[in-house]
C-alpha positions in Angstrom: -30.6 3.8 21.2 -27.2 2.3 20.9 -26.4 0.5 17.2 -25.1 -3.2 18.3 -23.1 -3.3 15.5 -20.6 0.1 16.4 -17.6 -1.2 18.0 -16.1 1.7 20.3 -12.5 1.8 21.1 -11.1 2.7 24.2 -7.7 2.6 25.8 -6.6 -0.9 26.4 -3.9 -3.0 27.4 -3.6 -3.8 23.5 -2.5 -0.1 23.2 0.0 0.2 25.4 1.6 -3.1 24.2 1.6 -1.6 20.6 3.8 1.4 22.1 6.0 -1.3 24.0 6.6 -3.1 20.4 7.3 0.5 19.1 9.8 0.8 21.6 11.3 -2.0 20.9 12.0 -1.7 17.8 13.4 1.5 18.6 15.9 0.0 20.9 17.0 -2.4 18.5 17.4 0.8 15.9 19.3 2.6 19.1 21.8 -0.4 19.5 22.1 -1.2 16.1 23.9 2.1 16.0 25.5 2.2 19.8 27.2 -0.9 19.2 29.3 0.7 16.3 32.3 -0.3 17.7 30.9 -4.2 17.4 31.3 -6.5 14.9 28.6 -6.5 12.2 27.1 -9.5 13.4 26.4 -8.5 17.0 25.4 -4.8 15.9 23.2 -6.9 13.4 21.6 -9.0 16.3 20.5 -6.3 18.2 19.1 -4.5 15.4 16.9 -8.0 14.4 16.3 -8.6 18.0 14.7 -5.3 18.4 12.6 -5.8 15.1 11.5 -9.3 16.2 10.4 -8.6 19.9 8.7 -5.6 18.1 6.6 -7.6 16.3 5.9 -10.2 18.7 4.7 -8.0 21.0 2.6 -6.4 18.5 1.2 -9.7 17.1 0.2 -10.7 20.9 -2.1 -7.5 21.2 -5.5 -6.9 20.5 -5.0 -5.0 17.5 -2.2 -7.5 16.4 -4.8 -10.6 16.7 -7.1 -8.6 14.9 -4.5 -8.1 11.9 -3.9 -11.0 11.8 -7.7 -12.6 11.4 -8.2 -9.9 8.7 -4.5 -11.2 7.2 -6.0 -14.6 7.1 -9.5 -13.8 5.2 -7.9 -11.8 3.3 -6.0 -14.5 1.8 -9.2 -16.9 1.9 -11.1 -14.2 -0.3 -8.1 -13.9 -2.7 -8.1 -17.6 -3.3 -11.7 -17.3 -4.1 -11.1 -15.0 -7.3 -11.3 -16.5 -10.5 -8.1 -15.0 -12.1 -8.5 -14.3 -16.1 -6.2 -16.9 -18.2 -3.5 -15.7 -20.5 -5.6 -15.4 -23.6 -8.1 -13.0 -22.1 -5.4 -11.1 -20.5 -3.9 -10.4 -23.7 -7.0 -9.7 -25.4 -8.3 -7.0 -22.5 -4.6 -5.6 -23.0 -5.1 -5.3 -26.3 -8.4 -3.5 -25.9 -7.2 -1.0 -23.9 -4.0 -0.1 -26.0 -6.9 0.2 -28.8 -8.5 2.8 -27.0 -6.0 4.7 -25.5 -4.5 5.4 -29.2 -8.0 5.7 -30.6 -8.2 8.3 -27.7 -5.0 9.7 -28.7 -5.8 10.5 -32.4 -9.3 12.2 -30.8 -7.8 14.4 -28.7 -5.0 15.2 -31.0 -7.4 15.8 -34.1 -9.4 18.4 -31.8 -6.8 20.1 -30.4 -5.6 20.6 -34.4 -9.2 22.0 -35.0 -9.7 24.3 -32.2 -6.1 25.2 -33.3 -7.5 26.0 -36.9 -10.4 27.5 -35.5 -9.1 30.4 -33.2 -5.6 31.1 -34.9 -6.8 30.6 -38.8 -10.3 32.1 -38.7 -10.6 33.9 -35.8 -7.4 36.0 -35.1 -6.9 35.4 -39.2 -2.6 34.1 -38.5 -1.2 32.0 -40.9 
């Protein structure tokens, strides 16, 4: 029994217009550098136009359409966080540095002891 929920993938026009936006932004690359002889400005052009067809023709695909939805609720979930204000910020930083040099004195007090332990009464250096 098939699950209704599974989407399956196949090969799709979306696809092959990903690979045509790839290759255009390759040929902008590609000019960008044939065109050395150019100006700046026209070496520039081709270089942005290849980039901008690129993405167009990405953005027009499947997949692109799809990004971009999940782009969008994205951005509606992050306006939904309630972001901490200054104050508790500053006091979560706090906590943390706290801990980390609590931490810090814990670790360093048992690596003095095992020190103590092995090289002072086990192996009996000084």
């Amino acid at each position: 029994m098939a699950n209704p929920n599974v989407e399956t993938v196949g090969a799709s026009s979306g696809k092959w217009l990903l690979v045509v936006a790839g290759l255009l932004v390759v040929a902008g690359v590609i000019g960008f550098y044939v065109l050395a002889q150019q100006p700046s400005y026209v070496r520039g052009a081709a270089l942005f136009a290849g980039l901008a067809l690129g993405v167009v023709v990405a953005l027009v695909s499947a997949p692109g359409k799809d990004f971009v939805g999940f782009a969008k609720e994205s951005y509606r979930e992050v306006k939904k966080v309630v972001w901490p204000t200054r104050k508790e910020a500053g006091q979560m930083t706090g906590l943390v540095f706290a801990f980390v040099v609590i931490m810090a004195l814990f670790l360093w007090s048992a690596d003095k002891l095992i020190e103590w332990v092995i090289f002072s009464l086990v192996l009996g250096w000084k």
